[in-house]
PAGUDO-600786 format. One record per atom (N, C-alpha, C): residue in one letter; residue number from 1; x, y, z; atom name. Coordinates in Angstrom, 2 decimals. Layout:
// residues N
   r     k      east     north        up    a
   A   NUM         X         Y         Z   CA
...
END
This chain:
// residues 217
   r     k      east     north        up    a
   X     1     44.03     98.80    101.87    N
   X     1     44.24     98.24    103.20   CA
   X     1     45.46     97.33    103.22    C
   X     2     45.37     96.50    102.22    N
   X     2     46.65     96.00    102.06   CA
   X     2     47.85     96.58    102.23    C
   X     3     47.70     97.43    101.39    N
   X     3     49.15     98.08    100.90   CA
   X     3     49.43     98.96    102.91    C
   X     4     49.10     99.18    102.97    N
   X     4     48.69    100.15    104.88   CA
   X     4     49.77     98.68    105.90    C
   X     5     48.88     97.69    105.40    N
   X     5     49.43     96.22    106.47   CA
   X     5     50.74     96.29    106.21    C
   X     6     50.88     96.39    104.93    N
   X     6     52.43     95.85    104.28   CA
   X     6     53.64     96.92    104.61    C
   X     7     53.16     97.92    104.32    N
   X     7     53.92     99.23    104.97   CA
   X     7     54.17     99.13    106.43    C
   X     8     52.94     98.49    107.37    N
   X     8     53.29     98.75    108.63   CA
   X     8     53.96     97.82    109.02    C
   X     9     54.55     96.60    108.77    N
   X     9     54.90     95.51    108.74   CA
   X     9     56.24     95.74    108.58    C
   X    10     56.70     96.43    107.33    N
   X    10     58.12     97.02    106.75   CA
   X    10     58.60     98.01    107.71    C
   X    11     57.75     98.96    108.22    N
   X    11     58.24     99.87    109.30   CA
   X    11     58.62     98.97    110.90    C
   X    12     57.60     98.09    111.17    N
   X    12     58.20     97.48    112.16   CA
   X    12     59.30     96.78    112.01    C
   X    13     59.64     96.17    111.27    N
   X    13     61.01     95.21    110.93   CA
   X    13     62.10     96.22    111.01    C
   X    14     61.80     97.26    110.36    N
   X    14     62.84     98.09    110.27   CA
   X    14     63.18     98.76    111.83    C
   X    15     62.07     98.59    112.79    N
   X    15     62.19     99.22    113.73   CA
   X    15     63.24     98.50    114.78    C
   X    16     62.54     96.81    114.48    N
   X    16     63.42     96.04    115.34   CA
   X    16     64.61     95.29    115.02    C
   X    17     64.84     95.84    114.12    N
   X    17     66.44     95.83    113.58   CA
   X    17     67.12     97.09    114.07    C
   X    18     66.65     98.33    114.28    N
   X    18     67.02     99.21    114.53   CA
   X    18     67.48     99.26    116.56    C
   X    19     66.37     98.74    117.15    N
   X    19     66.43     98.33    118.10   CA
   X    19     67.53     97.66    118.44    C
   X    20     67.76     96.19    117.79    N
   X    20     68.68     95.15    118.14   CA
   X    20     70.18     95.80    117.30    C
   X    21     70.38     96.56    116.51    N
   X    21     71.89     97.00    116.73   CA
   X    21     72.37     98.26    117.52    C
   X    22     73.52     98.49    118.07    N
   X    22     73.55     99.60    118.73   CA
   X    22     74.92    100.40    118.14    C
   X    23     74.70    101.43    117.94    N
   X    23     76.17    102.08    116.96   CA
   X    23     77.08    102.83    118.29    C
   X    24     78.42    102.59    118.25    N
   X    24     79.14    102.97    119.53   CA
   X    24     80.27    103.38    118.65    C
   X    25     80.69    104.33    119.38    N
   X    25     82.05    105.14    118.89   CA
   X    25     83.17    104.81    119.63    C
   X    26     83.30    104.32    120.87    N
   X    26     84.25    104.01    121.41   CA
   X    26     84.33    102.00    121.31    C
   X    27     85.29    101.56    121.41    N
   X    27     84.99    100.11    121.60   CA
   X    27     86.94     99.49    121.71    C
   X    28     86.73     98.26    122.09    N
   X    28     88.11     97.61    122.26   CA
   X    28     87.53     96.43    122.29    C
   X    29     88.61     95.82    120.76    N
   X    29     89.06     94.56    120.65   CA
   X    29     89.92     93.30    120.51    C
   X    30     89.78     92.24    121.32    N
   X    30     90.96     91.62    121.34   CA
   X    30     90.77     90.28    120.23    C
   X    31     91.53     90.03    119.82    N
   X    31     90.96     88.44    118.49   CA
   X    31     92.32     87.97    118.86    C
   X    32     92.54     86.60    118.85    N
   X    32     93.44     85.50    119.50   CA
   X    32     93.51     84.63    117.92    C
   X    33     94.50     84.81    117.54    N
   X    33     94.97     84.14    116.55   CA
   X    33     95.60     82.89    116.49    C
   X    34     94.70     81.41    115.57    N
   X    34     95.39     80.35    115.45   CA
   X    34     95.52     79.62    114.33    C
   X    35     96.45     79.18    113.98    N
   X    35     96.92     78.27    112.51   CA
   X    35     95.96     76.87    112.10    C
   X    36     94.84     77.24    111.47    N
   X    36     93.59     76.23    111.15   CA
   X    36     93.95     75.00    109.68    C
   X    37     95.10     75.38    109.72    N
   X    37     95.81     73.94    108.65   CA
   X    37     97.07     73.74    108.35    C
   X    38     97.54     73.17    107.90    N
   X    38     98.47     72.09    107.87   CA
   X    38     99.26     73.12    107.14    C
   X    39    100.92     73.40    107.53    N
   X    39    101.91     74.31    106.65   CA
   X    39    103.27     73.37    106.07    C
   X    40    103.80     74.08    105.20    N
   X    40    105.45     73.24    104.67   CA
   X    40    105.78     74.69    105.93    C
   X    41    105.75     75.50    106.14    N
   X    41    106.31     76.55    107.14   CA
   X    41    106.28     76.73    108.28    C
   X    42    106.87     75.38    109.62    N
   X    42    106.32     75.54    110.74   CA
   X    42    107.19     76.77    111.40    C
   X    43    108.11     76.98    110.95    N
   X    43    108.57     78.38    111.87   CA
   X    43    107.65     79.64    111.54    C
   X    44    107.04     79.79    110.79    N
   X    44    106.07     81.06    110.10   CA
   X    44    104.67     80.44    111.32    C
   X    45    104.09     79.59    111.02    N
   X    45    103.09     79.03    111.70   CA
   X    45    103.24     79.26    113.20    C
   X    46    104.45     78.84    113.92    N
   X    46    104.66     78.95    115.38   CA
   X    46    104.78     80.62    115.92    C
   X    47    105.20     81.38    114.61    N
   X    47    105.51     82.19    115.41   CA
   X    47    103.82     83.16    115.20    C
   X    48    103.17     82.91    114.57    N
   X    48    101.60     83.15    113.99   CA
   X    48    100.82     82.74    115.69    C
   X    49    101.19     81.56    115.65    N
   X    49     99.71     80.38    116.18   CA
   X    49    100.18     81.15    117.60    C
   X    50     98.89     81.74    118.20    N
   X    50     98.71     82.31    119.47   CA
   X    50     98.79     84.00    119.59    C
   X    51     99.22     84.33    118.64    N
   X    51     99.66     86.10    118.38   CA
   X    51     98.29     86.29    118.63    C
   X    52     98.42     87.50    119.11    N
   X    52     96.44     88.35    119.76   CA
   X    52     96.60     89.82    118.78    C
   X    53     95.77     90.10    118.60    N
   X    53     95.35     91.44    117.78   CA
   X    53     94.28     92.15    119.01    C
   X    54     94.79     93.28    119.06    N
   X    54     93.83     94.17    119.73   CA
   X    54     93.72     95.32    119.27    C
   X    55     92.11     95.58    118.94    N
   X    55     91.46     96.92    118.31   CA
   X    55     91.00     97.82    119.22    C
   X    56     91.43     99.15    119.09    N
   X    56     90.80    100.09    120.00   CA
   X    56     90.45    101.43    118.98    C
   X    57     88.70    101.47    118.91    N
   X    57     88.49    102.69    118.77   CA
   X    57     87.91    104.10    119.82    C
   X    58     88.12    105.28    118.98    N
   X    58     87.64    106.23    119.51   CA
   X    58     87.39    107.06    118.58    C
   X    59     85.89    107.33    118.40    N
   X    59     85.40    108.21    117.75   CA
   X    59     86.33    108.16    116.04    C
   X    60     86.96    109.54    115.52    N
   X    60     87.92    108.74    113.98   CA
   X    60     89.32    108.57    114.26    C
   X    61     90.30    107.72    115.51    N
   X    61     90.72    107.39    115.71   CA
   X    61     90.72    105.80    115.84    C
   X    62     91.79    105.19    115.22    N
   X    62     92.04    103.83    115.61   CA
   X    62     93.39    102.92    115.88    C
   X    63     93.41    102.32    116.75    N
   X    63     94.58    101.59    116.76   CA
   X    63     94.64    100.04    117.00    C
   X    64     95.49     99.19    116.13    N
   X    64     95.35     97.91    115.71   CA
   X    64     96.83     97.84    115.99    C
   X    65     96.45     96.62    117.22    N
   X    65     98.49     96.41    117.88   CA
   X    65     98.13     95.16    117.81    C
   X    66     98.95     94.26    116.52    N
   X    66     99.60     92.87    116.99   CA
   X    66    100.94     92.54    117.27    C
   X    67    100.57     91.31    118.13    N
   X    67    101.81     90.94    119.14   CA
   X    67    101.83     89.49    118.76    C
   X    68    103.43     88.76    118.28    N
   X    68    103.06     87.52    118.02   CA
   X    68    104.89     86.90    119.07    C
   X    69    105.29     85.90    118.85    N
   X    69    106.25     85.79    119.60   CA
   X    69    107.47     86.24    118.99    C
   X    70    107.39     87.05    117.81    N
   X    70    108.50     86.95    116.92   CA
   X    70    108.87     89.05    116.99    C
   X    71    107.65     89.26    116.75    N
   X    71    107.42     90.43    116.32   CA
   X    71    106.02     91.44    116.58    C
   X    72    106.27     92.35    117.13    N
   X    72    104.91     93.02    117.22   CA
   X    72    104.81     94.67    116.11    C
   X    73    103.07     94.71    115.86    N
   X    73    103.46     96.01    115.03   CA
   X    73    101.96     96.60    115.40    C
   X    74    102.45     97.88    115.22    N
   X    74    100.76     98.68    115.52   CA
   X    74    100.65     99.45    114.85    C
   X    75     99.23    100.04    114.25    N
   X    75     99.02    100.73    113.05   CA
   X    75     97.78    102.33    114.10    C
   X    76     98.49    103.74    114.24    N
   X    76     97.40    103.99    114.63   CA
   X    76     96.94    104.78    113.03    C
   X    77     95.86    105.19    112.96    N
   X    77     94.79    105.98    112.14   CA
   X    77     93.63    106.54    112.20    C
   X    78     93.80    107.98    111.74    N
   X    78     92.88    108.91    111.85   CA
   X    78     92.16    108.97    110.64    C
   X    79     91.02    108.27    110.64    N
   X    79     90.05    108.25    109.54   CA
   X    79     89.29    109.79    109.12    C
   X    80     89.81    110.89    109.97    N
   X    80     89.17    112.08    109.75   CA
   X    80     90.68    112.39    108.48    C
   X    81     91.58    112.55    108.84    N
   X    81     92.56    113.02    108.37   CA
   X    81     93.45    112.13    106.82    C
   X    82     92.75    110.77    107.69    N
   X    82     93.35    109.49    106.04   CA
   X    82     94.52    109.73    106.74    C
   X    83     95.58    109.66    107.39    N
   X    83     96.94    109.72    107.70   CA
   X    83     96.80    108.29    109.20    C
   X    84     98.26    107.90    108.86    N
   X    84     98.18    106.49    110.10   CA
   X    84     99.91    106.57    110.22    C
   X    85    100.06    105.92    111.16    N
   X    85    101.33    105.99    111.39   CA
   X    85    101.84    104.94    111.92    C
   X    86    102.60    103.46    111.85    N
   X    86    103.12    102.15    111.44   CA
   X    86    103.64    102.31    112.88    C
   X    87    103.98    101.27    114.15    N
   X    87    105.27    101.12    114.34   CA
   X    87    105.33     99.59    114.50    C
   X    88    106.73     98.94    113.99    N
   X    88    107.13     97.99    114.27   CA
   X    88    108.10     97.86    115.56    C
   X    89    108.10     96.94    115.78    N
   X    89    109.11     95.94    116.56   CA
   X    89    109.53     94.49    116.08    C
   X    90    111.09     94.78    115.64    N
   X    90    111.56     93.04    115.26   CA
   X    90    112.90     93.07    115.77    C
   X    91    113.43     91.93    116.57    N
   X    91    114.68     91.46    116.68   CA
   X    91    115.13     92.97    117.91    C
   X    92    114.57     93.61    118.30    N
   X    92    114.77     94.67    118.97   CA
   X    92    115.07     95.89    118.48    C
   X    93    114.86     96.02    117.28    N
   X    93    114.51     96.81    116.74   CA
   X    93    113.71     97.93    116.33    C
   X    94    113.01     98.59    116.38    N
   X    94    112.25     99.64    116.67   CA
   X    94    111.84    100.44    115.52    C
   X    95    110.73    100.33    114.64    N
   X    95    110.68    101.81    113.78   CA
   X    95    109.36    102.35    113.30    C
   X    96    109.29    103.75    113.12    N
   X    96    107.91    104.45    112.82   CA
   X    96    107.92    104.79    111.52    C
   X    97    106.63    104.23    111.25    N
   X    97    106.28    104.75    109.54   CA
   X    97    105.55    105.56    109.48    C
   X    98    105.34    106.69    108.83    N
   X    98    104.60    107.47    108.65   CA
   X    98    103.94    107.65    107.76    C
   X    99    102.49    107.34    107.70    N
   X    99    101.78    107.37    106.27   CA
   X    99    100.90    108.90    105.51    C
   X   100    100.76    108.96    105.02    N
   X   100     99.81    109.92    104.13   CA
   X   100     98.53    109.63    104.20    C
   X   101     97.76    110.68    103.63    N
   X   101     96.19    109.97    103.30   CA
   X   101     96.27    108.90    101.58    C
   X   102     97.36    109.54    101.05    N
   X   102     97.62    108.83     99.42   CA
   X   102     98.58    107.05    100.06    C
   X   103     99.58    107.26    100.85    N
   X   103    100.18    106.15    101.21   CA
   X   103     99.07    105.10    101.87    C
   X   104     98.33    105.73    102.56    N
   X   104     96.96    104.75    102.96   CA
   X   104     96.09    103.79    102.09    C
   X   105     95.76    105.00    101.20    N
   X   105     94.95    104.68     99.66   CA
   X   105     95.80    103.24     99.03    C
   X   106     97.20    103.88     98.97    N
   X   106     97.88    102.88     97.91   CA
   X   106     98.06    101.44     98.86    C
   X   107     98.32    101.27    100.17    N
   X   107     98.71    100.27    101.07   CA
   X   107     97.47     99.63    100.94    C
   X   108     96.19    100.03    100.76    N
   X   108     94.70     99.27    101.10   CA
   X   108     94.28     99.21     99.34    C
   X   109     94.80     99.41     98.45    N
   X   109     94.09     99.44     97.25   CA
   X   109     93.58     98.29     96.95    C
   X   110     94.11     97.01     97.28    N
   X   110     93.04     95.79     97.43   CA
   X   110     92.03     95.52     97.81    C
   X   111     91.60     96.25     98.77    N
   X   111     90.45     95.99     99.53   CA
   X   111     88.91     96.87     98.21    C
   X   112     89.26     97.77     97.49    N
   X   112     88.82     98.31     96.65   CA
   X   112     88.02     97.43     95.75    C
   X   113     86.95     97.22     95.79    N
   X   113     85.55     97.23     95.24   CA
   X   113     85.18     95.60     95.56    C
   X   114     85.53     95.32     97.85    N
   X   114     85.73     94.34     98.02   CA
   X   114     84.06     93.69     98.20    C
   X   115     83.68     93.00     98.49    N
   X   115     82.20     92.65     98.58   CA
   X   115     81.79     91.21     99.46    C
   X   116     80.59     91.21     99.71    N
   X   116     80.33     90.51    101.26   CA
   X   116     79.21     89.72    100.70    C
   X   117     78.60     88.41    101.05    N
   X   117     77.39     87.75    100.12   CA
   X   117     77.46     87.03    101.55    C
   X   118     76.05     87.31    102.07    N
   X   118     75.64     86.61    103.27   CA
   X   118     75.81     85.30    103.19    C
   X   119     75.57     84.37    104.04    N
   X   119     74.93     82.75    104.01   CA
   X   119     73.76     82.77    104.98    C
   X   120     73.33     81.45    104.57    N
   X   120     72.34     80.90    105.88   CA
   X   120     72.83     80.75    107.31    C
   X   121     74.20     80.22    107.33    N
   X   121     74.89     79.87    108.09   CA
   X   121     75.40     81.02    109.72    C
   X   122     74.85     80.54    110.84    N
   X   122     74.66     81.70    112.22   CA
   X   122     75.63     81.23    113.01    C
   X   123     76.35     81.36    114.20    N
   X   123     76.95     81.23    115.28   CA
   X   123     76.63     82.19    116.56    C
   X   124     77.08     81.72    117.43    N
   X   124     77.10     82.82    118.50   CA
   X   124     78.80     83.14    118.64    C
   X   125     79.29     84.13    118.66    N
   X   125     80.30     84.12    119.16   CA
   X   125     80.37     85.17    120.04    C
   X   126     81.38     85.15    121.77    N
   X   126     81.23     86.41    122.60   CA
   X   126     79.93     86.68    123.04    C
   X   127     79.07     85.83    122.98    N
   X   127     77.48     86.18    123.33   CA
   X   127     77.14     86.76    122.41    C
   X   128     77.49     87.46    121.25    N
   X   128     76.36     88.13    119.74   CA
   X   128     76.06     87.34    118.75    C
   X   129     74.96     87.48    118.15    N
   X   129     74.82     86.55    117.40   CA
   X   129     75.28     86.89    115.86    C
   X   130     75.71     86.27    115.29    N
   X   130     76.82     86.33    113.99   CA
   X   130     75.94     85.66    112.91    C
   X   131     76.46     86.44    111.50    N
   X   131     75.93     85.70    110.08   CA
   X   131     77.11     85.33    109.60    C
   X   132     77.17     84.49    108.92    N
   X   132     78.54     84.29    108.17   CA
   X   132     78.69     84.48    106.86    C
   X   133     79.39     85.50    106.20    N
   X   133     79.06     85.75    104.90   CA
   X   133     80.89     85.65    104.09    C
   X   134     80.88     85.58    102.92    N
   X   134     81.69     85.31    102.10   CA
   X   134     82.14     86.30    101.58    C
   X   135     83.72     86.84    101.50    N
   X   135     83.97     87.61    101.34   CA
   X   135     85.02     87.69    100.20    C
   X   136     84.64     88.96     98.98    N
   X   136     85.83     88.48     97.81   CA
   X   136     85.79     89.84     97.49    C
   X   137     87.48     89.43     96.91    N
   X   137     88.12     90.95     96.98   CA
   X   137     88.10     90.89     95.27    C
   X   138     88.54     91.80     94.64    N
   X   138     88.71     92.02     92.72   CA
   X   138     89.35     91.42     92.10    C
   X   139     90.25     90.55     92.89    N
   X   139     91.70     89.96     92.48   CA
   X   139     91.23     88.34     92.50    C
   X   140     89.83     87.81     92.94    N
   X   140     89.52     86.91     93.35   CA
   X   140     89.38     86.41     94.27    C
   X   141     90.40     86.93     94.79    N
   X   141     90.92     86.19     96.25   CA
   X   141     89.59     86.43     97.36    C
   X   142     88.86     84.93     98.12    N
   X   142     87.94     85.07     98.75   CA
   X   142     88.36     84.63    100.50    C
   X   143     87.82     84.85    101.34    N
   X   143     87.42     84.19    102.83   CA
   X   143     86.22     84.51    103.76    C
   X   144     86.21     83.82    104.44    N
   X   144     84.54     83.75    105.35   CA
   X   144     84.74     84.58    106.48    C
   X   145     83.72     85.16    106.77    N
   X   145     84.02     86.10    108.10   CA
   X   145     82.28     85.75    108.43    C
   X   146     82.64     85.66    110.00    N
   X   146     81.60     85.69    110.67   CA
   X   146     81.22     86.96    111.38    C
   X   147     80.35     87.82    111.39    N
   X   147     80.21     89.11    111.64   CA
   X   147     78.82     89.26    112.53    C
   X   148     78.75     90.56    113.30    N
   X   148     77.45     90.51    114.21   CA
   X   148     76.81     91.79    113.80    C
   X   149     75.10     92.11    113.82    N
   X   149     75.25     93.24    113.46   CA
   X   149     74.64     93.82    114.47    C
   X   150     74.84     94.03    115.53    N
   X   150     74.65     94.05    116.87   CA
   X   150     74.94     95.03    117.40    C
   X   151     76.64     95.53    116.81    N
   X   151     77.39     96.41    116.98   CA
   X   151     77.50     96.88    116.04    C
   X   152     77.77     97.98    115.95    N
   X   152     77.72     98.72    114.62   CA
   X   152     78.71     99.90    114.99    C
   X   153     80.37     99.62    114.86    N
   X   153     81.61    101.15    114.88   CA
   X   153     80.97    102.56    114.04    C
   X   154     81.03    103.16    114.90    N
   X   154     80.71    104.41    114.20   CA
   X   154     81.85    104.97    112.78    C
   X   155     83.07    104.35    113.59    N
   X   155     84.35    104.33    112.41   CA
   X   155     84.25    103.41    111.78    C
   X   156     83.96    103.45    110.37    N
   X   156     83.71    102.09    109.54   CA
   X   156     85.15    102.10    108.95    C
   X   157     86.16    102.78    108.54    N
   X   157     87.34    103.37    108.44   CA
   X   157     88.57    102.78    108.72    C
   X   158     88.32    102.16    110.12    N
   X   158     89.27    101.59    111.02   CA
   X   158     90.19    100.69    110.07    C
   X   159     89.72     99.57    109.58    N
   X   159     89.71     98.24    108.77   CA
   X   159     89.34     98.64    107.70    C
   X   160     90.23     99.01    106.21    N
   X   160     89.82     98.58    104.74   CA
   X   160     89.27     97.45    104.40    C
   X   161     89.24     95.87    104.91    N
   X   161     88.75     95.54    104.05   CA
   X   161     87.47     95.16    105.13    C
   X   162     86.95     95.56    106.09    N
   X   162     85.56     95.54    106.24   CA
   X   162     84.81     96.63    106.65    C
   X   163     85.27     97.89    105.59    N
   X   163     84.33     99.02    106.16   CA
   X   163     83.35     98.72    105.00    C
   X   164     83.01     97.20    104.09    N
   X   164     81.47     98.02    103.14   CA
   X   164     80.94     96.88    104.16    C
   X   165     81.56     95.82    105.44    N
   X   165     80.94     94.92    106.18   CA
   X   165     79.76     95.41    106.78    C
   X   166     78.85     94.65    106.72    N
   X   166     76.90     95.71    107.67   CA
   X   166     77.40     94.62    108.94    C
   X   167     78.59     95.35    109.48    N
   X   167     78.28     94.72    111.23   CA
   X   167     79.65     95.00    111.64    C
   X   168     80.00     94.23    112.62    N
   X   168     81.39     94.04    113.14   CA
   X   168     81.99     92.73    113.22    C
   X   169     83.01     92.33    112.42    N
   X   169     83.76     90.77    112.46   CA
   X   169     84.14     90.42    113.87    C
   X   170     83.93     89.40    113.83    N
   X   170     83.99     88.41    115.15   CA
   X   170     85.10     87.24    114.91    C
   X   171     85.18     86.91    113.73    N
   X   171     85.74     85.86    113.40   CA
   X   171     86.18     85.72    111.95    C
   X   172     86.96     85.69    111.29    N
   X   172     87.53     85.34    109.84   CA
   X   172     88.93     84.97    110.01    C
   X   173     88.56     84.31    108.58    N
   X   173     89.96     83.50    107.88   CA
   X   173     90.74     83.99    106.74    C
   X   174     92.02     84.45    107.39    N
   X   174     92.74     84.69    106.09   CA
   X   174     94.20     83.78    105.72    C
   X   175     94.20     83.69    104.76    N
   X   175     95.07     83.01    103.34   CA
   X   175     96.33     83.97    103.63    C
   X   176     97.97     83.51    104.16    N
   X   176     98.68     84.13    104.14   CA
   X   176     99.93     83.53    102.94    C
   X   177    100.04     83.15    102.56    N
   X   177    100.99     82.22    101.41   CA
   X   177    100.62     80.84    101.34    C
   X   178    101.00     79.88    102.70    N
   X   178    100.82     78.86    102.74   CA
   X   178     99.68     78.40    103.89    C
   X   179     99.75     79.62    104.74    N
   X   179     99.15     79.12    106.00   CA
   X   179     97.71     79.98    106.07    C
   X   180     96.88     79.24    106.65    N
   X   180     95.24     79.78    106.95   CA
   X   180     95.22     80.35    108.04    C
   X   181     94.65     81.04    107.93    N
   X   181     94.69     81.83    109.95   CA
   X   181     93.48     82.00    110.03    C
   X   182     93.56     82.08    111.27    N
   X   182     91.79     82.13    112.06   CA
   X   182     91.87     83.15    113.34    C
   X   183     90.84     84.25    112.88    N
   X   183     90.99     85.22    113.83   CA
   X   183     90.04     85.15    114.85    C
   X   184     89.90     85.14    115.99    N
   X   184     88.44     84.66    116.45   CA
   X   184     88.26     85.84    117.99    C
   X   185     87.71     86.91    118.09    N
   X   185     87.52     87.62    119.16   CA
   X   185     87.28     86.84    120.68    C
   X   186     88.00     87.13    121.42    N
   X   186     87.72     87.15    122.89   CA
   X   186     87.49     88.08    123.71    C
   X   187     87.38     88.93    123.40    N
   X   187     87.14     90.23    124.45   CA
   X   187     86.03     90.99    123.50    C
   X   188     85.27     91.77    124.33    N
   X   188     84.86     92.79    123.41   CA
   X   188     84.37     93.66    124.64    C
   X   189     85.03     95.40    124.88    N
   X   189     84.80     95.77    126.08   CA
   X   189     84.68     97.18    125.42    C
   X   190     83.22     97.82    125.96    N
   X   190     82.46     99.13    125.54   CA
   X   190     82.52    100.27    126.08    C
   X   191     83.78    100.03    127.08    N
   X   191     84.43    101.33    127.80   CA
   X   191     85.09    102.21    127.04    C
   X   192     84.43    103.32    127.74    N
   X   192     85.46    104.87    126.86   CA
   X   192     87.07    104.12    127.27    C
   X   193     87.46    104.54    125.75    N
   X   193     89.35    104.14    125.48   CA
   X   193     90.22    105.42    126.20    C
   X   194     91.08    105.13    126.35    N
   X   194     91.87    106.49    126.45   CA
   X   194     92.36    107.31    125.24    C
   X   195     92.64    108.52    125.79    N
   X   195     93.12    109.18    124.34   CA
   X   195     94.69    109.13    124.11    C
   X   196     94.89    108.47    125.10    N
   X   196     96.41    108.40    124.90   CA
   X   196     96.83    107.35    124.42    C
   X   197     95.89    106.13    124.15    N
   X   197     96.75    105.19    123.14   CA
   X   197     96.51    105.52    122.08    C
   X   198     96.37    106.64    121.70    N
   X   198     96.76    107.24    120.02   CA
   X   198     97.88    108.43    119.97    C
   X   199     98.19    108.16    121.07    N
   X   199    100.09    108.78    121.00   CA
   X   199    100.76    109.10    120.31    C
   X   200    101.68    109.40    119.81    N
   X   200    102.56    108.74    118.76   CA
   X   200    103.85    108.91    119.43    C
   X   201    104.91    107.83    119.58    N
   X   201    105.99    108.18    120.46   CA
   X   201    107.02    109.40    120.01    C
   X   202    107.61    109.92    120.59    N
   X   202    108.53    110.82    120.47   CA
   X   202    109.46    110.93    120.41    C
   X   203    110.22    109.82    120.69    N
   X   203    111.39    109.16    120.66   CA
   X   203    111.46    107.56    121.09    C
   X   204    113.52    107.06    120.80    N
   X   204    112.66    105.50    120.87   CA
   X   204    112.91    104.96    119.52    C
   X   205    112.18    105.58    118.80    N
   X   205    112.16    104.68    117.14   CA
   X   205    112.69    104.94    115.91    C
   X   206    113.46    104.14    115.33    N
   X   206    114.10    104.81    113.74   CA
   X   206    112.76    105.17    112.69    C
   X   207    112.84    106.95    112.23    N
   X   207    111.40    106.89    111.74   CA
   X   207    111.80    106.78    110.13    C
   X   208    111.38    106.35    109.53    N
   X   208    111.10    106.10    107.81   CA
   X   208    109.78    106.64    107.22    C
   X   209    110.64    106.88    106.28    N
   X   209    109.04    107.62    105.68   CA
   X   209    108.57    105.99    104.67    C
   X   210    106.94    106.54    103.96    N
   X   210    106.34    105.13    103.32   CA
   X   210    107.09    104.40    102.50    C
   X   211    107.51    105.11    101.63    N
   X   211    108.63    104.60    100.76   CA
   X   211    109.80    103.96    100.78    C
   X   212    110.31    104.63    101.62    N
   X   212    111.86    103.42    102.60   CA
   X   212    111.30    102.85    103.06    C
   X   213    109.95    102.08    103.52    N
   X   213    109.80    101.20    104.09   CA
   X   213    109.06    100.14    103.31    C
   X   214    109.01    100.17    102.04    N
   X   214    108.53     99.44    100.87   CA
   X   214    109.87     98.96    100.29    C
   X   215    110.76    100.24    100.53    N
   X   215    112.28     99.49    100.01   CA
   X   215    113.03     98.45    100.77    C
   X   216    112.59     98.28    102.10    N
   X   216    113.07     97.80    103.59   CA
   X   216    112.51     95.68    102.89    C
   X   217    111.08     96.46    102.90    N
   X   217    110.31     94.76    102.47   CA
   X   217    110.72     94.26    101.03    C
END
């Protein structure tokens, strides 16, 4: 009889966890970026503090466009295919990178055997409710992300370093040389995306392949 209680107990939990997240294939996000400490680099910092990131998926399509005052760049990617394709904008400048499914691999190889250790620690952010867990990559290198599991991308793909994440980030901090950044969502909107912001322009841009553009940086 016991063992019957305990089972049914485990099936309900499981049920209303199942309940309270919802898995969506389409989604768009915006995160508003600001400089959370003190730099020797205020021109790096100014041109950082206020830049917005916006995520848009669809189904194994994704596209990640930041815009800061200096420079904007967008990454789209087809997680069916492993191939993504770069474009920048600097100084008026214009150019398309074109990646591989191997140039992908090698650009994200950090994120590789990255790992997530909950806390006690909750927030609300955007109205979902968030865990905050600790995040460390192989190299050591750690930061906190606050995540919801509420939502659940059907493309876990999108983002290397939070596809082993059990949710969707809302909020994290990353370590750029000198300066801390803080990513923190403001939007989160569950409308079918279009299929046309996974475009790729046709003209317009100087294109480089992965490699000239490793020689470029």
């Amino acid at each position: 009889m016991k063992k019957y209680i305990a089972l049914c107990t485990f099936n309900l939990l499981l049920l209303l966890t199942a309940v309270g997240q919802k898995k969506v294939s389409e989604l768009t996000l915006v995160y508003d970026a600001s400089i959370s400490s003190g730099s020797k680099e205020p021109k790096m910092a100014d041109a950082l503090d206020g830049a917005t990131t916006t995520v848009y998926l669809k189904g194994s399509m994704s596209r990640t466009e930041m815009v800061s005052a200096l420079f904007s760049s967008t990454t789209i990617h087809d997680s069916k295919a492993g191939t993504a394709v770069i474009l920048r904008e600097v100084s008026g400048q214009k150019i398309l990178i074109r990646m591989s499914s191997d140039n992908w691999t090698e650009k994200n190889k950090r994120y590789n055997g990255m790992t997530f250790t909950d806390t006690k620690e909750t927030k609300v952010i955007a109205g979902y409710n968030c865990t905050k867990a600790e995040a460390k990559l192989a190299d050591g290198t750690t930061f906190t992300v606050y995540y919801t599991s509420e939502i659940i991308p059907e493309n876990k793909d999108y983002d290397s370093q939070f596809k082993n994440l059990n949710g969707l980030p809302l909020e994290y901090e990353l370590v750029q040389g000198k300066l801390t950044i803080k990513y923190t969502v403001s939007k989160i909107n569950l409308n079918p995306v279009p299929a046309s912001r996974f475009d790729i322009p046709k003209s317009g841009y100087r294109e480089l392949t992965y490699d000239e553009s490793k020689k470029m940086n």
